[in-house]
MITIMAR-277839 format. One line per 10 residues: for each residue x, y, z of N, C-alpha, C. Coordinates in steps of 0.02 Angstrom, whole numbers. Last residue first. Layout:
# MITIMAR-277839
X/Y/Z/X/Y/Z/X/Y/Z ~ ...
***
This chain:
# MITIMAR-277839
3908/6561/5737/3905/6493/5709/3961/6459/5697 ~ 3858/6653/5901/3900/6649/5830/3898/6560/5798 ~ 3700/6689/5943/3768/6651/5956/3790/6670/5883 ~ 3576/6739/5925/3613/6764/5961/3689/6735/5971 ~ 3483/6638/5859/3520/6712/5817/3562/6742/5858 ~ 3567/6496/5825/3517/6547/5881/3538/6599/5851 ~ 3579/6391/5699/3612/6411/5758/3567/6460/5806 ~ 3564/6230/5614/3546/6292/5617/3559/6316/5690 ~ 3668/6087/5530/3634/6145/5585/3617/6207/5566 ~ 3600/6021/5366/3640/6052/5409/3626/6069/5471
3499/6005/5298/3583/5968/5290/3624/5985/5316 ~ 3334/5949/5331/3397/5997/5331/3442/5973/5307 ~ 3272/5864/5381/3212/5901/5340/3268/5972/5334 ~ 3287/5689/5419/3296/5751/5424/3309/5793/5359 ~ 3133/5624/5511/3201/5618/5440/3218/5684/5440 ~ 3057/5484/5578/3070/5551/5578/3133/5540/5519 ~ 2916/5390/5522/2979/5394/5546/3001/5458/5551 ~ 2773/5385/5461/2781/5348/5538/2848/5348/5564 ~ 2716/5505/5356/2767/5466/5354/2748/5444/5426 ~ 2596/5584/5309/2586/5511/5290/2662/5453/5307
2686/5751/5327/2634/5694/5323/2615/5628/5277 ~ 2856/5701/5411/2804/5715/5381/2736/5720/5382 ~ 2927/5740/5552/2870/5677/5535/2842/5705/5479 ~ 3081/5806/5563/3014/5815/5554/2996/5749/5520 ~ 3209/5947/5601/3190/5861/5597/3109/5857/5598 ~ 3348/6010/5612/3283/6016/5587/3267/5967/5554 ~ 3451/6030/5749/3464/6012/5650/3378/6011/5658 ~ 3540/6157/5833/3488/6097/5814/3509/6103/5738 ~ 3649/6251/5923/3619/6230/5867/3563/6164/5885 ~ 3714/6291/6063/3673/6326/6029/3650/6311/5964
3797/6230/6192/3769/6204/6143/3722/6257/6113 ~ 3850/6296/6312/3886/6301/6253/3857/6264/6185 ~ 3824/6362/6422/3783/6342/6371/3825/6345/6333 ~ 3840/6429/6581/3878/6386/6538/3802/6388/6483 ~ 3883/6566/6697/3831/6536/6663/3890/6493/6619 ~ 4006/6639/6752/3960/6629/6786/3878/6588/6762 ~ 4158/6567/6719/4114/6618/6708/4055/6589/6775 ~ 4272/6447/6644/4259/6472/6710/4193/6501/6692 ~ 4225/6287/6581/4257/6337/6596/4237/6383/6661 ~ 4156/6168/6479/4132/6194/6546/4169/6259/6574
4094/6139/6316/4162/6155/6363/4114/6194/6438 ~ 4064/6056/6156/4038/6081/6220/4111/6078/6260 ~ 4041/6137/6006/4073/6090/6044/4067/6115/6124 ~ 3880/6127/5898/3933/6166/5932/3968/6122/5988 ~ 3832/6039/5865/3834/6068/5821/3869/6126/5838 ~ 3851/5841/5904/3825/5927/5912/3857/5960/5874 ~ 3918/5728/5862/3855/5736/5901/3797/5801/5899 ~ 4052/5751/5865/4002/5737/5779/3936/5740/5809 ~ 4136/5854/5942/4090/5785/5947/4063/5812/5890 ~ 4263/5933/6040/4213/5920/6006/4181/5857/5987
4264/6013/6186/4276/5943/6166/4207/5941/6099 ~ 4378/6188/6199/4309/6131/6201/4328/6057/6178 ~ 4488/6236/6324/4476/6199/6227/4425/6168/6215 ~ 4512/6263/6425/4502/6329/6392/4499/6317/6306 ~ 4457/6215/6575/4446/6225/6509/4462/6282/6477 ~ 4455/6229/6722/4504/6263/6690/4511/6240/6618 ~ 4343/6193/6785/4325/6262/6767/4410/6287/6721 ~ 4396/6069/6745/4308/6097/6742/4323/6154/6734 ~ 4492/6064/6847/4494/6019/6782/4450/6069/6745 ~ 4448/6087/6971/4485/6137/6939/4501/6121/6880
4355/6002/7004/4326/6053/6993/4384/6118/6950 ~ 4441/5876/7030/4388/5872/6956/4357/5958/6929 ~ 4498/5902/7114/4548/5898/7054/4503/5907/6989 ~ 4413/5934/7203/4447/5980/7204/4482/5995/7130 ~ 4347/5805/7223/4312/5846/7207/4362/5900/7180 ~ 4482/5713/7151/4444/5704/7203/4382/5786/7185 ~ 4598/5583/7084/4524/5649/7072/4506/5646/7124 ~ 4748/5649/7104/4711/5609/7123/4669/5647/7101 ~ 4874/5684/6948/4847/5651/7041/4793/5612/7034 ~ 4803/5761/6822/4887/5724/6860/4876/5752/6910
4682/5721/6710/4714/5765/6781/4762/5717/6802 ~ 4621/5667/6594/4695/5721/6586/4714/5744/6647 ~ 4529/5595/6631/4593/5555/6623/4635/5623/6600 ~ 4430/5694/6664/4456/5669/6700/4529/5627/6699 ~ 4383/5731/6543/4409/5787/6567/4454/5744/6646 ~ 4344/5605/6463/4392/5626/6454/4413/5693/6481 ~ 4228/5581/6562/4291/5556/6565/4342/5571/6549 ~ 4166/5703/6535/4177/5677/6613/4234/5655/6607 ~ 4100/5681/6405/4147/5715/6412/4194/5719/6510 ~ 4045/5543/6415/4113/5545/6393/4148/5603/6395
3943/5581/6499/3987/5544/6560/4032/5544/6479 ~ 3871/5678/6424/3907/5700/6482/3947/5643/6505 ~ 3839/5606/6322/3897/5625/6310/3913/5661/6358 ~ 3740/5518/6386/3810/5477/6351/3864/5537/6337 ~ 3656/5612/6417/3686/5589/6446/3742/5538/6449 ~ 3596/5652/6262/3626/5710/6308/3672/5671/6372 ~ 3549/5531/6220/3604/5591/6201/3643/5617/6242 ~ 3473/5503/6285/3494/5463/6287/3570/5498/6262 ~ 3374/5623/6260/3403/5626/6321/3466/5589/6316 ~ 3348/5584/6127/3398/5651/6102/3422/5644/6196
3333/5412/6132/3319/5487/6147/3372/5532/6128 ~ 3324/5238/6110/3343/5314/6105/3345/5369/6092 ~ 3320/5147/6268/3283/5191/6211/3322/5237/6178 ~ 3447/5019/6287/3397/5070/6317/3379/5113/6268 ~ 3496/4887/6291/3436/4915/6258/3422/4967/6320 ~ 3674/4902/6294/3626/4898/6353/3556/4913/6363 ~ 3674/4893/6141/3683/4852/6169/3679/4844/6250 ~ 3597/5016/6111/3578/4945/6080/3599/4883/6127 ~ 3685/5101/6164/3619/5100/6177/3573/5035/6159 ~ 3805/5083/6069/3794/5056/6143/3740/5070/6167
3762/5099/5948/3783/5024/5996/3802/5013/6053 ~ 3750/5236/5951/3685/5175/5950/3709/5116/5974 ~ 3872/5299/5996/3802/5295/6044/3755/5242/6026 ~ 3934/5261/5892/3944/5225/5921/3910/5244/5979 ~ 3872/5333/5785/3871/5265/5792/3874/5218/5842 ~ 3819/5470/5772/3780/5436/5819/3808/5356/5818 ~ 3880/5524/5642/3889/5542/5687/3869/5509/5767 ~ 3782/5564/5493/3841/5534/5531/3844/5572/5596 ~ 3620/5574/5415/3660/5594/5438/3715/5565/5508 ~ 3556/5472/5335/3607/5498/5290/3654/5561/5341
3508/5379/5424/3552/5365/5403/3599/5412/5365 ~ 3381/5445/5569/3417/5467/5481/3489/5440/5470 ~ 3408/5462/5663/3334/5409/5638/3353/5430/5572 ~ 3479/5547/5751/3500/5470/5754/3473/5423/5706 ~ 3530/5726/5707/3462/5658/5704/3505/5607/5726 ~ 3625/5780/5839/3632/5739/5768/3564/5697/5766 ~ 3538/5874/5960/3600/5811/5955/3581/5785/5881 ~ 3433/5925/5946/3481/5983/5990/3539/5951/5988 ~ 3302/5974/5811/3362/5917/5854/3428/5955/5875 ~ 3185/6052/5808/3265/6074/5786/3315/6030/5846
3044/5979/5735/3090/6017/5778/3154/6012/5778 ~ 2876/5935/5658/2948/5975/5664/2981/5968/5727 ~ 2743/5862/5583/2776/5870/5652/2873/5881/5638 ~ 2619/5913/5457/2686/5869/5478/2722/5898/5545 ~ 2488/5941/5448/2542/5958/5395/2622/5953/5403 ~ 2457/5774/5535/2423/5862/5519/2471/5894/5453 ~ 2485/5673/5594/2561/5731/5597/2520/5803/5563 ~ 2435/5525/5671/2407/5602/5649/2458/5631/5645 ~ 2479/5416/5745/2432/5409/5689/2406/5477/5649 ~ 2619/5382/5827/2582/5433/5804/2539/5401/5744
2708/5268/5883/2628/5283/5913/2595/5343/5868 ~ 2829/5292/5818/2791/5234/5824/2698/5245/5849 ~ 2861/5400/5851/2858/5411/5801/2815/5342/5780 ~ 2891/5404/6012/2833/5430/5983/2808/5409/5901 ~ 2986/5306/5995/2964/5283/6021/2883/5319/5992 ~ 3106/5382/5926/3074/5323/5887/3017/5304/5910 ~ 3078/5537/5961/3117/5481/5978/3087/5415/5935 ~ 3067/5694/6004/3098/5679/5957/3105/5589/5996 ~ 3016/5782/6122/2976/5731/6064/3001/5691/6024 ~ 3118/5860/6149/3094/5817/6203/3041/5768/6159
3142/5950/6057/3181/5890/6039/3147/5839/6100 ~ 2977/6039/6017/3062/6017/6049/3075/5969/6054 ~ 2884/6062/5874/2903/6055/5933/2969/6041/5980 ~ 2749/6124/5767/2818/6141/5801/2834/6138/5850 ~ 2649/6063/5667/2658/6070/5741/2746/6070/5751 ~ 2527/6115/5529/2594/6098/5557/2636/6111/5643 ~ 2373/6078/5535/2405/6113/5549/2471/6093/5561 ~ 2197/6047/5548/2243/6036/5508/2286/6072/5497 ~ 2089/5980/5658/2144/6041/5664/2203/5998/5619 ~ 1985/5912/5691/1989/5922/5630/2045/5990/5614
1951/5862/5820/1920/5908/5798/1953/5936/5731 ~ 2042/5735/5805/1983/5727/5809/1938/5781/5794 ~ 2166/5766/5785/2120/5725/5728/2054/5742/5755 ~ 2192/5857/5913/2188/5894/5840/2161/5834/5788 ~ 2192/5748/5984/2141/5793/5977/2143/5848/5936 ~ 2315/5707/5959/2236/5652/5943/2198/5711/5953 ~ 2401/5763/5977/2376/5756/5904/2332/5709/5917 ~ 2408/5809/6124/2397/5846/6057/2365/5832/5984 ~ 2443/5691/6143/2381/5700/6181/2355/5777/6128 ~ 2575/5656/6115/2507/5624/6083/2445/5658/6129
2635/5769/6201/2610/5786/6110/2552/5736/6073 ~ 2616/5728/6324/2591/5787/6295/2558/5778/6225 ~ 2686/5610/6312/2634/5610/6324/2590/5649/6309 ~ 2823/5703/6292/2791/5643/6221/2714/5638/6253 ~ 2802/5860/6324/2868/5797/6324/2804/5740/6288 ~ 2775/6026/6240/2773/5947/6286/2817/5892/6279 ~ 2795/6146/6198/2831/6125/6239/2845/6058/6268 ~ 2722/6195/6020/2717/6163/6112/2775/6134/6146 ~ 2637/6283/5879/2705/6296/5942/2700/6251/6010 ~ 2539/6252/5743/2555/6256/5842/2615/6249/5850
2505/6352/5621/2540/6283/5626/2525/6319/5732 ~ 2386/6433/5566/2428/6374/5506/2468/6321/5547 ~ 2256/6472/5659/2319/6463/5657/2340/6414/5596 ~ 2116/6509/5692/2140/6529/5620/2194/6506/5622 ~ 2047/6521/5821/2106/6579/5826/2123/6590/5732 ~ 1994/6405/5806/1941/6450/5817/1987/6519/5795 ~ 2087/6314/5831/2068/6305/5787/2007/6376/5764 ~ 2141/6371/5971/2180/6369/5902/2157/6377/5846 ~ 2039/6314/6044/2054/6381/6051/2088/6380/5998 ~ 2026/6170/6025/1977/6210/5985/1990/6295/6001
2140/6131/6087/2142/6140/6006/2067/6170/5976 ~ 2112/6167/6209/2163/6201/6194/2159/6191/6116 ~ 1995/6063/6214/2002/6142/6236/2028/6197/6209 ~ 2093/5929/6222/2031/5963/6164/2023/6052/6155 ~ 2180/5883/6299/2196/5949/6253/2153/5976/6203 ~ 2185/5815/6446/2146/5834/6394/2160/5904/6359 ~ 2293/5805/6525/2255/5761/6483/2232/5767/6416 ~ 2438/5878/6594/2388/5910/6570/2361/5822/6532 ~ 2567/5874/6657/2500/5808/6693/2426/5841/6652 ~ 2647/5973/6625/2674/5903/6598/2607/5863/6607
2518/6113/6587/2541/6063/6652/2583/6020/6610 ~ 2458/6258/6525/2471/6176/6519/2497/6160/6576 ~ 2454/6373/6507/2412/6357/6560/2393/6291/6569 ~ 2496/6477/6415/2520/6466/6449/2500/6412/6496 ~ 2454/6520/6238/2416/6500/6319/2471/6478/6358 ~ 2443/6645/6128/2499/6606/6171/2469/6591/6227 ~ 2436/6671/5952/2403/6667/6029/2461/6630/6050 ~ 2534/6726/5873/2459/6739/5844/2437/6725/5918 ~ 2701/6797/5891/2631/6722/5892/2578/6773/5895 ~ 2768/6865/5746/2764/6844/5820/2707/6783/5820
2917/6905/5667/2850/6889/5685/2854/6873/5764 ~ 3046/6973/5640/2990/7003/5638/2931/6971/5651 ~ 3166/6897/5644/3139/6882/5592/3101/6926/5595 ~ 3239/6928/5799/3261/6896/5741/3212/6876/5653 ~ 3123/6955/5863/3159/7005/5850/3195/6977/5774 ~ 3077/6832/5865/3038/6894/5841/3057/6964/5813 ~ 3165/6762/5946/3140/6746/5878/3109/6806/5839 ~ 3173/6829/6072/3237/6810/6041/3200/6813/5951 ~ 3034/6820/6100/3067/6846/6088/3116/6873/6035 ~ 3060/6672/6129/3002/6698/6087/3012/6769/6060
3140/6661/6243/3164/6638/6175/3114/6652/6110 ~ 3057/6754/6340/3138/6790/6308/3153/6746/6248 ~ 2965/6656/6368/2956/6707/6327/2993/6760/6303 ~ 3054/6534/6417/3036/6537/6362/3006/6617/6339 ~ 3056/6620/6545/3140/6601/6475/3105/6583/6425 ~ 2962/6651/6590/2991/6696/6580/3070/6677/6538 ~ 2932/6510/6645/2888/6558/6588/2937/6593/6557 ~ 3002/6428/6734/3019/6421/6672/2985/6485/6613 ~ 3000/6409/6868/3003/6480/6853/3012/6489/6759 ~ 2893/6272/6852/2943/6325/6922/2959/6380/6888
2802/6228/6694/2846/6204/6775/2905/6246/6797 ~ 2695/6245/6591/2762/6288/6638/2752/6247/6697 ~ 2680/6224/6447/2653/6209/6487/2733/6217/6521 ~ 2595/6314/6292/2658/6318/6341/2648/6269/6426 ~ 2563/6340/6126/2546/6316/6197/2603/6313/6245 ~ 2529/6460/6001/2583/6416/6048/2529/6411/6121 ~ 2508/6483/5816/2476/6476/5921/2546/6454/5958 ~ 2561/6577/5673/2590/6529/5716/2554/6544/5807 ~ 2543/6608/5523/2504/6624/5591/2525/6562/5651 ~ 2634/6568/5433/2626/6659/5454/2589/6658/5511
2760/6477/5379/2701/6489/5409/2692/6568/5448 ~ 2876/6442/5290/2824/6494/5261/2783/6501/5325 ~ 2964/6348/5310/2909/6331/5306/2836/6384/5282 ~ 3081/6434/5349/3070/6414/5285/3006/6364/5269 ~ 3020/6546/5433/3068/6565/5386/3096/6506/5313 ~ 2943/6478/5519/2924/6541/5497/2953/6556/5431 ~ 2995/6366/5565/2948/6366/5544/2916/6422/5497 ~ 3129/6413/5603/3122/6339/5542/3043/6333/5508 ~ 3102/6462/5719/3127/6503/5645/3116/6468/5584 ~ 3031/6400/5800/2998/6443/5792/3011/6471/5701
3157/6310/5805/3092/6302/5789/3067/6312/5760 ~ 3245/6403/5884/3251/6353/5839/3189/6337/5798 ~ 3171/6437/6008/3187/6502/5944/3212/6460/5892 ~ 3172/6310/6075/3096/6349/6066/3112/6395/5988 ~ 3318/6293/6089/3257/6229/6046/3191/6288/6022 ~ 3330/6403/6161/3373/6387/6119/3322/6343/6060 ~ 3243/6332/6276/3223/6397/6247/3247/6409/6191 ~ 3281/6184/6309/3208/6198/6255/3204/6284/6242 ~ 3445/6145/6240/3404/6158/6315/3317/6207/6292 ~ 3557/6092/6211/3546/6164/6184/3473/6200/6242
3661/5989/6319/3598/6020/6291/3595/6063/6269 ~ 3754/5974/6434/3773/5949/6360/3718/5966/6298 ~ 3755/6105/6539/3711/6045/6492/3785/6044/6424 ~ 3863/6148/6708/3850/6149/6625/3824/6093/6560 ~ 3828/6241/6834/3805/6177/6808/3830/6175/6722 ~ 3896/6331/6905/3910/6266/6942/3877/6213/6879 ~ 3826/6466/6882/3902/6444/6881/3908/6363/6882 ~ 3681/6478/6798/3729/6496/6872/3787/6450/6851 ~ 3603/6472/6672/3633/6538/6709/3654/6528/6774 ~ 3577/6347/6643/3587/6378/6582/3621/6434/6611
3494/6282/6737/3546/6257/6706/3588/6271/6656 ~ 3397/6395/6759/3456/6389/6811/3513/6347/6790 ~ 3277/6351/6683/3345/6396/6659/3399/6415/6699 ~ 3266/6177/6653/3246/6232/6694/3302/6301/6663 ~ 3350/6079/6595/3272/6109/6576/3285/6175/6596 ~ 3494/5982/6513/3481/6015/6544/3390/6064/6535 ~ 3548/5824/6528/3477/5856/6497/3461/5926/6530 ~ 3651/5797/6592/3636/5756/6534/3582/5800/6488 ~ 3764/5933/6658/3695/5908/6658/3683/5883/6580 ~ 3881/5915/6766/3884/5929/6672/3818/5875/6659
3915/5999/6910/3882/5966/6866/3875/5946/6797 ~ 4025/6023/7035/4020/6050/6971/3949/5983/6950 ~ 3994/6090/7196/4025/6019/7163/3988/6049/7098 ~ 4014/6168/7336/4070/6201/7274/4091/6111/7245 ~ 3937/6221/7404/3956/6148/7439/4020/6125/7359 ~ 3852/6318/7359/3876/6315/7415/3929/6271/7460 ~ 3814/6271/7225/3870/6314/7248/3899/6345/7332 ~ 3696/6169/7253/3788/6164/7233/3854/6208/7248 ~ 3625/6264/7315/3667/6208/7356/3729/6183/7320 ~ 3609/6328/7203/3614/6357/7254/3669/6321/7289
3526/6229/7143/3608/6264/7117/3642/6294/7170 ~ 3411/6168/7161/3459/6131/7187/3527/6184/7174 ~ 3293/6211/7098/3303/6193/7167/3347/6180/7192 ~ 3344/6243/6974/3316/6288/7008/3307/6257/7089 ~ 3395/6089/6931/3452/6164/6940/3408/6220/6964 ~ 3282/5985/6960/3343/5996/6990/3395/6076/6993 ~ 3163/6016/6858/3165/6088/6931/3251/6052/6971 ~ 3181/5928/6760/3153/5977/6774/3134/6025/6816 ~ 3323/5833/6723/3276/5855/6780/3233/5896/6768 ~ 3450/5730/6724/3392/5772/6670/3319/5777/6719
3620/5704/6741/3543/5698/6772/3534/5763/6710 ~ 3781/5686/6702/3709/5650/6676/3654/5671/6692 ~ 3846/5699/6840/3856/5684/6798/3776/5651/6763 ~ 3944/5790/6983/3855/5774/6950/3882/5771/6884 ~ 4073/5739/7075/4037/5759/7033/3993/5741/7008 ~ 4118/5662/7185/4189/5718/7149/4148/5765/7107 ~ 4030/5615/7323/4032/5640/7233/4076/5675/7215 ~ 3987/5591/7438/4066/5581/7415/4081/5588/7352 ~ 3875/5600/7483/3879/5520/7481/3978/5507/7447 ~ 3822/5707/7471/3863/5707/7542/3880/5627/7536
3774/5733/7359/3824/5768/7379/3886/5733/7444 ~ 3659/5631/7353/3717/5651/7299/3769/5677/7325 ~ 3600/5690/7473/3611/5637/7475/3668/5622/7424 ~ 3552/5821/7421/3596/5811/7477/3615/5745/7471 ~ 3456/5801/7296/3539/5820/7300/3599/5817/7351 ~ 3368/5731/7376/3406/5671/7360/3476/5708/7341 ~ 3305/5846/7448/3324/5813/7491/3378/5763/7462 ~ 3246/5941/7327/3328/5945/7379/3366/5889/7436 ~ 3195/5824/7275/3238/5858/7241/3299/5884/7278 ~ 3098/5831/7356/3145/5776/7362/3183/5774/7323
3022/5959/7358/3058/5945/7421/3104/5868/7421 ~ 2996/5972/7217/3050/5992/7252/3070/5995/7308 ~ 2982/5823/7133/2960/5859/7185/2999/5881/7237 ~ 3008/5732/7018/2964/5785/6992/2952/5834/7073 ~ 3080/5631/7077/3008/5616/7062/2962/5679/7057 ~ 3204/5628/7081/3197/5682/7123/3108/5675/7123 ~ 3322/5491/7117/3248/5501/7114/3229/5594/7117 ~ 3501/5474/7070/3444/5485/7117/3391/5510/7088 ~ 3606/5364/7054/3556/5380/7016/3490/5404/7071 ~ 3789/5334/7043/3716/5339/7101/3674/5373/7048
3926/5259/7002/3859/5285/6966/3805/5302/7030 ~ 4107/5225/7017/4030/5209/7053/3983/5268/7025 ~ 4218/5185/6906/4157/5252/6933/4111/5231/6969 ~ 4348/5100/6968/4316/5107/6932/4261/5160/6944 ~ 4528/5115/6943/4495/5139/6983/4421/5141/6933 ~ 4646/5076/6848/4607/5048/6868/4542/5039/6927 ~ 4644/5197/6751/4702/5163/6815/4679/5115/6866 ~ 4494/5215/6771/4548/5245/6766/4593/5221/6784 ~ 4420/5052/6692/4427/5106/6740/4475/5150/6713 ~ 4437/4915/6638/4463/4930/6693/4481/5006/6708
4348/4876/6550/4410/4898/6534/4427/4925/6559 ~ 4218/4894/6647/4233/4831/6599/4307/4831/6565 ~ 4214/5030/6659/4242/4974/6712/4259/4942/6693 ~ 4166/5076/6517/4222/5106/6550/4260/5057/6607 ~ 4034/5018/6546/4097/4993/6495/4150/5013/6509 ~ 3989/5094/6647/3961/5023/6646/4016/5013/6590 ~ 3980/5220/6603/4020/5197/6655/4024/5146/6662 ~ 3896/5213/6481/3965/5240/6458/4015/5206/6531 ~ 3777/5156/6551/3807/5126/6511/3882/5134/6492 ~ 3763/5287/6630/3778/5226/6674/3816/5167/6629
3704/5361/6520/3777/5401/6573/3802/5319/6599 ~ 3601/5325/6495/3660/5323/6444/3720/5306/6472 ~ 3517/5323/6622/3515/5255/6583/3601/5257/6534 ~ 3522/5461/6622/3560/5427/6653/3584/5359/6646 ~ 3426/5486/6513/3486/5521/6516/3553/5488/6574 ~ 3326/5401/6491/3344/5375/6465/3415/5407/6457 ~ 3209/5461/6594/3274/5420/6617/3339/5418/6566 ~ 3134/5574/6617/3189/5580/6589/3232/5526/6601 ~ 2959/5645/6671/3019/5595/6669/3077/5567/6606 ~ 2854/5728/6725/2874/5709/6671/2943/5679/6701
2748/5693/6837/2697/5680/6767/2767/5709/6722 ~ 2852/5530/6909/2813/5600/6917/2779/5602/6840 ~ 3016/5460/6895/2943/5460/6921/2904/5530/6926 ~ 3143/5537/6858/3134/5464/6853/3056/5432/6862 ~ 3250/5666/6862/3149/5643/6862/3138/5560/6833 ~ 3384/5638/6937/3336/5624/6887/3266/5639/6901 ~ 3548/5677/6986/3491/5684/7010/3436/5691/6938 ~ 3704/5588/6994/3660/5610/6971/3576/5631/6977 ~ 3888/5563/7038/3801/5555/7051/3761/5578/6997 ~ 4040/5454/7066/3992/5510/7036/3927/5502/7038
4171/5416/7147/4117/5423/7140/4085/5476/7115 ~ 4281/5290/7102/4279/5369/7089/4189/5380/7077 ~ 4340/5152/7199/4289/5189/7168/4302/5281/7159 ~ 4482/5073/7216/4458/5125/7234/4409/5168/7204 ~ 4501/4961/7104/4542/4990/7154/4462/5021/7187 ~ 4451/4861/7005/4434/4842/7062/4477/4897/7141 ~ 4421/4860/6814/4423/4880/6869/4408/4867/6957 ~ 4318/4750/6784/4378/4733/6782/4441/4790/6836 ~ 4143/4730/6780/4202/4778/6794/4276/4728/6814 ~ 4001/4682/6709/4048/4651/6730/4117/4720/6752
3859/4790/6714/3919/4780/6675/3966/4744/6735 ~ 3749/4816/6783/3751/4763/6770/3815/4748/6720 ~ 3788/4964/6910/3749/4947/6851/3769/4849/6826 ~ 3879/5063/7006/3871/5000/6980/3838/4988/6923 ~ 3743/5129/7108/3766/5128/7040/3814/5050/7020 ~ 3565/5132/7151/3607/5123/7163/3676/5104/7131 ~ 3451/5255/7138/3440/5197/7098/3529/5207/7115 ~ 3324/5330/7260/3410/5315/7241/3411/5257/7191 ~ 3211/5327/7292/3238/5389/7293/3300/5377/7259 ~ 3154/5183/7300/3169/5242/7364/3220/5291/7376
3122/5168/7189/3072/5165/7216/3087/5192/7288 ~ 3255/5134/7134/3220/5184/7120/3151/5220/7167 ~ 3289/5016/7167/3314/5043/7210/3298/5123/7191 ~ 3238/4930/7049/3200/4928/7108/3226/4992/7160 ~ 3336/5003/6947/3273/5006/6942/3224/5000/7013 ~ 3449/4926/6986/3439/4986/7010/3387/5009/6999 ~ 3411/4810/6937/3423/4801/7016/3433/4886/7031 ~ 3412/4824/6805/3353/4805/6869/3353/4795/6929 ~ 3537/4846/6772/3487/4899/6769/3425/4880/6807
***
């Protein structure tokens, strides 16, 4: 991992990885395009993906053919976004595996489908990863997350006056305010205020919590990835905003839960993959040891990209021949049995159509107040009002 780490720094983190391989035929190459650098970043989805391939070799592969891994940079910017998908593409990829991006599937789908290579995105954001043909998340994906939430909050937390903050990157507004929506319809409320006018690179959130605090709100609604949220709750301690905060699984990780000194009337959200930070719920074992054992963090991303490269694999060891783009793409779209997993709460499948999402639950997870761990604040999944359960 440190030798692809340096090879980050120019766009490409090179695959392979530090696992011994026993496998030695003929590489089966697969890619991935990451926010790896910029104001938000997602490694810990490819980090997974590389591990699952990184052992997979170690026990020699398919037939002893092992995965070459490429890990590309998109550094949050869509002119190197398109530039590194080309590079992915044209480097001999049977297939996109793992990446967690925030503008990859709006900048980039297009081109997939032009150049007809499937993706099974570790982390899926943007909503292009959710509505064109070519890409399908192992993710419930933050709008799904957003009406998750929203409901957990309203419906059994009681809260009646619910703000929301929103910080928008590329065309993202307009899905979250269909999952706001979605919610409203589904229960009858709505938000009390809604700013839009965050950034991932937003600092200072004083502003924004004395608009809230001024508004009357019982709890906040936000979108942010971890930097965000501590930047949230220090400035809700500080101006004295005592309030339950409803947020997406992009928060969810040991790492925040360690740095928080403030939860207000406690920090929520509707885990899009099996808590991991709760013993009493099953399912995450053998992701933790292997996250453990190639230490990499772990994330609901860390999630999302361990189980794209296992569902990869196992869509791959059922093709009779050769993989090559062709074998992998008709593999893909000729699902017609999902793969289930103790992981999620719906089983994920790629198939034909013209959009994929097949993840539509969370579990409902939350920092108390006065707790420093997350736990889960359910016993079950909860689903989208629009899907079946």
């Amino acid at each position: 991992m440190a030798a692809a780490g340096a090879l980050v720094l120019s766009g490409c983190a090179g695959g392979g990885g530090s696992g011994a391989s026993t496998a030695d035929g003929e590489p089966i190459v697969v890619s991935s395009v990451n926010a790896l650098s910029g104001a938000g970043t997602f490694p810990e989805a490819s980090e997974a993906a590389q591990a699952v391939f990184d052992d997979y070799n170690a026990n020699g592969g398919l037939d002893g053919r092992p995965i070459e891994y490429n890990i590309f940079d998109d550094k949050g910017d869509p002119a190197t976004a398109s530039q590194v998908a080309r590079e992915a593409v044209e480097n001999g990829s049977v297939a996109l595996v793992g990446g967690a991006s925030a503008l990859d599937c709006e900048v980039n789908h297009a081109y997939y489908e032009e150049n007809d290579i499937l993706s099974v995105q570790g982390t899926g954001v943007d909503p292009y990863c959710f509505s064109t043909p070519n890409i399908s998340p192992t993710n419930a994906g933050p709008y799904i997350d957003t009406e998750l939430s929203l409901t957990y909050g309203s419906e059994v937390l009681g809260l009646e006056k619910i703000c929301g903050l929103l910080a928008i990157e590329g065309s993202t507004r307009d899905a979250y305010q269909e999952a706001i929506d979605n919610w409203s319809a589904a229960t009858g409320n709505e938000l009390a205020m809604l700013d839009d006018t965050l950034t991932y690179a937003t600092a200072d959130y004083t502003p924004y919590v004395v608009q809230i605090k001024e508004a009357g709100c019982d709890a906040v609604y936000g979108n942010m990835i971890e930097p965000g949220i501590v930047g949230l709750l220090n400035a809700s301690e500080a101006q004295g905003l005592d309030v339950s905060f409803l947020l997406l699984t992009s928060g969810y990780s040991e790492q925040l839960a360690s740095q928080v000194t403030y939860t207000g009337q406690g920090i929520y959200t509707a885990a899009e993959f099996a808590p991991y930070t709760d013993e009493s719920v099953s399912g995450n074992e053998d992701w933790a040891a292997l996250m453990d054992e190639h230490g990499i963090n772990k994330t609901a991303f860390a999630q999302g990209g361990y189980l794209a490269a296992m569902h990869f694999i196992e869509v791959i060891e059922g093709i009779d021949g050769d993989i090559t783009r062709e074998s992998v793409n008709e593999a893909l779209r000729g699902m017609t049995e999902p793969i289930e997993s103790t992981m999620t709460g719906t089983p994920w499948i790629f198939g034909p159509g013209d959009s994929h999402g097949s993840n539509t639950a969370g579990w409902p997870i939350g920092i108390l107040p006065g707790e420093t761990t997350w736990s889960a604040v359910a016993d079950d999944w909860i689903f989208a009002s629009n899907t079946a359960e």
